[in-house]
C-alpha positions, 0 to 999 in steps of 0.5 A: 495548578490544582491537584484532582486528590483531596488533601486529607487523603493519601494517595493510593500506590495504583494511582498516579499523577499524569499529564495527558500528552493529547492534543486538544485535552480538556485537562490542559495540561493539568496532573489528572489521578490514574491508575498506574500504566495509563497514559492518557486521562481518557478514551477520548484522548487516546483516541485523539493522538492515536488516530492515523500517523500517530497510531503505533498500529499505523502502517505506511506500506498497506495492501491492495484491499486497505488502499481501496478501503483508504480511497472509499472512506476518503472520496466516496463510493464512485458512482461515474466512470471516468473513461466511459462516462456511464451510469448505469454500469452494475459496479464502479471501482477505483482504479490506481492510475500508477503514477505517484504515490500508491497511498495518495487517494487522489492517485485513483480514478473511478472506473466501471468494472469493464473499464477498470480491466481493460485499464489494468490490462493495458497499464501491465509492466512487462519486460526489463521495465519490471523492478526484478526482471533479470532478461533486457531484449538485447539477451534475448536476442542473444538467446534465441541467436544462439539457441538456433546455433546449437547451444543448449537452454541450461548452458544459456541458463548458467550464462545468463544466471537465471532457471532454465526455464525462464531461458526456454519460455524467452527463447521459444517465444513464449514470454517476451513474445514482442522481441523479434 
């Protein structure tokens, strides 16, 4: 293994000896003269083992608009919608088809903007399917059943452990509007 500093030189206390941890490094391993604090032999190699999983800046858990920008760097502009079948729609979107991972790219499906709010329209959770939904039908019901009774929104509301308006909007039939 060859040293980059001459040998009548002393080196300078700013600079040190690394080992370039890249992958693909062009040094391959060998000791390269830095200033002290740098990691990498180059740009180049920080940008090799920074990109992605590796990147301390990387997130797992992305919003809506970076899913979307993940999805239209890795598949495309769509330029087809896949319900329809038209081409001639002013706009195409990618629409998360909402099974597996929100993070896979291949969980989208190219939509026209007309199909792609009908589509989320219609794949809306509603109801104790949602993840902190704190009524089921059956309490509602029991709200309504017992509202007719006499007894009052806010007893309901202690009861049950929700505001009182979550209990009044269930058992006017403002929310939950299917339950019968």
């Amino acid at each position: 293994m060859t040293s980059n500093i001459p040998a009548d030189e002393e080196p300078r206390s700013w600079l040190v000896l690394i080992v370039c941890p890249a992958p693909d490094c062009p040094h391959s391993g060998e000791p390269v003269l830095k200033r002290r604090g740098q990691i990498y032999c180059s740009q180049k190699c920080h940008g090799r083992a920074c990109r992605k999983e590796n990147s301390p800046h990387w997130k797992t858990k992305v919003g809506y608009s970076a899913q979307h920008k993940q999805v239209n760097h890795a598949r495309g502009q769509p330029s087809l919608c896949e319900h329809c079948g038209t081409t001639e729609a002013a706009r195409y979107e990618w629409a998360y088809n909402h099974t597996g991972d929100r993070n896979d790219v291949m969980a989208y499906v190219r939509l026209c903007k007309q199909c792609h709010a009908d589509f989320d329209t219609d794949s809306q959770l509603y109801g104790n399917a949602l993840y902190n939904s704190r009524l089921t039908e059956e309490i509602v019901r029991e709200i309504r059943k017992r509202y007719a009774a006499g007894e009052t929104y806010a007893s309901l509301a202690k009861e049950f452990h929700v505001h009182k308006t979550t209990v009044q909007l269930a058992g006017s039939g403002k929310s939950w509007k299917w339950v019968k």
